[in-house]
C-alpha distance (Angstrom), angle and dihedral (degrees) to the residues before:
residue distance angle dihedral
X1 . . .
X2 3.71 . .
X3 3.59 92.0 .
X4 3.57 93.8 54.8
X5 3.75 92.8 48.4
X6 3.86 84.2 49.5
X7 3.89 103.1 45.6
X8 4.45 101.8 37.3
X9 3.84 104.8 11.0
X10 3.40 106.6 44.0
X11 4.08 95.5 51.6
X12 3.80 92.5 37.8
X13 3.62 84.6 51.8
X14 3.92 92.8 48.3
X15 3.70 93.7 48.3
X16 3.74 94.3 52.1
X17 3.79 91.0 57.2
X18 3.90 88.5 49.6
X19 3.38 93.8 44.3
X20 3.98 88.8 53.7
X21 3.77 101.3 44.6
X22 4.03 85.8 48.0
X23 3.68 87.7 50.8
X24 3.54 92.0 49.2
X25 4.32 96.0 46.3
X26 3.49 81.4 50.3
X27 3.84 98.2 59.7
X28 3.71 98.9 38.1
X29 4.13 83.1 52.8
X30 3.57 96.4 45.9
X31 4.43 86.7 53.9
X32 3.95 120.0 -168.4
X33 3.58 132.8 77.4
X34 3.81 93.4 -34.0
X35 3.90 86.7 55.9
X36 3.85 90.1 48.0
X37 3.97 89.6 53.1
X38 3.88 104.0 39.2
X39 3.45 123.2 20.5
X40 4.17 88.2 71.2
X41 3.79 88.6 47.6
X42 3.82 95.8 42.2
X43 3.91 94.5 44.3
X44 4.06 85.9 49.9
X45 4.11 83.9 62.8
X46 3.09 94.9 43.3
X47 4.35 87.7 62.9
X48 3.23 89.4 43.7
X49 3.83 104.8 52.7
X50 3.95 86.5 43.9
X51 3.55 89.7 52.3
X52 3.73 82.4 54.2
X53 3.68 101.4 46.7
X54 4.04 90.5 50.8
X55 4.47 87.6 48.9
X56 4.28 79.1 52.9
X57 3.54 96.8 45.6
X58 3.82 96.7 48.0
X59 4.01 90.0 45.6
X60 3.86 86.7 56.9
X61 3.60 98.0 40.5
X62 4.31 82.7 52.8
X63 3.56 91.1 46.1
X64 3.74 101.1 53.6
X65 3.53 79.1 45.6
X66 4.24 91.1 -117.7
X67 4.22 78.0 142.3
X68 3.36 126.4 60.5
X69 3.98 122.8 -166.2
């Protein structure tokens, strides 16, 4: 399981976070209304999927048993 996690999720994770914060540079660069309407939203995402990338890394890091409780 870990090695799944480790080999598709955690990359496909990774990219979506730097695909968001890219997304979002891009609209506070680019200004006007499309700034205004997406670089909030987009920077939002980009929390959230980091948020979800540092959940996946510390579920790995358990399962290969890396941390001990």
């Amino acid at each position: 399981m870990a090695d799944f996690l480790t080999d598709y999720m955690l990359p496909l994770m990774l990219f979506a976070v730097v695909s968001a914060l890219l997304l979002g540079v891009y609209a506070m660069m680019r200004g006007g209304e499309f700034a205004r309407s997406n670089s909030n939203l987009l920077m939002r995402w980009r929390v959230g999927l980091q948020f979800g990338a540092v959940v996946l890394i510390l579920i790995i890091a358990f399962l290969r048993g890396q941390v001990s409780y």
